[in-house]
N, C-alpha and C positions, 0 to 999 in steps of 0.2 A: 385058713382063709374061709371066711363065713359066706355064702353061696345068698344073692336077695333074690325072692320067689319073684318073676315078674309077674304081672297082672295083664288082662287085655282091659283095654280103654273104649269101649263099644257105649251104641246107643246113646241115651240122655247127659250119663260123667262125661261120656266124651265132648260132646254140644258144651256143656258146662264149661267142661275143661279149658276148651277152647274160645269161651266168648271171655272166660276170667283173663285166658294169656294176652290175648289180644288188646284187650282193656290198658294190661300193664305195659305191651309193648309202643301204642299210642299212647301211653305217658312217657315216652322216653328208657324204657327199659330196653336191654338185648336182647339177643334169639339167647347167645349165652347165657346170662345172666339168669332167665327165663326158665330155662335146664336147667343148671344147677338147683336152683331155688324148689322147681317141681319135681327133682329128682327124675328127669327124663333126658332123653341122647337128645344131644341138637338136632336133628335130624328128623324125631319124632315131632320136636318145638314145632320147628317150620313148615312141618309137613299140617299141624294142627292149627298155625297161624294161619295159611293158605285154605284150610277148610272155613277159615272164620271169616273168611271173604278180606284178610287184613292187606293193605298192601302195605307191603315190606319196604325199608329205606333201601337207598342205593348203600352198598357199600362204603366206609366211611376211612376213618383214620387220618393221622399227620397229612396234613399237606406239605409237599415237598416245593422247594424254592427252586427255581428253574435255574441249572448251573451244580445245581448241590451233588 
């Protein structure tokens, strides 16, 4: 099992970091999607979407037919 060194995301990369995601996620891209691609935890995504002043969709998915 190969061990990936983490890095910390501070100061200017991080600003960066953050205005690129935010960019992608108001085109329609995921928090998901968003992670993988940046090789970062969902968690770190959203927490950097949120610094990017982004506002987040509501939770989405199937809509379900009332009865189903």
């Amino acid at each position: 099992m190969t061990e990936q060194k983490r890095t910390t995301l501070t100061g200017r990369d991080r600003v960066v970091k953050a205005r690129r995601l935010r960019r992608k996620y108001e085109s329609g891209a995921t928090i998901r999607s968003l992670a993988a691609e940046a090789g970062l935890s969902y968690g770190l995504t959203r927490v950097l979407l949120l610094e990017a002043k982004t506002k987040l969709r509501e939770r989405g998915g199937r809509l379900r037919r009332a009865g189903a």
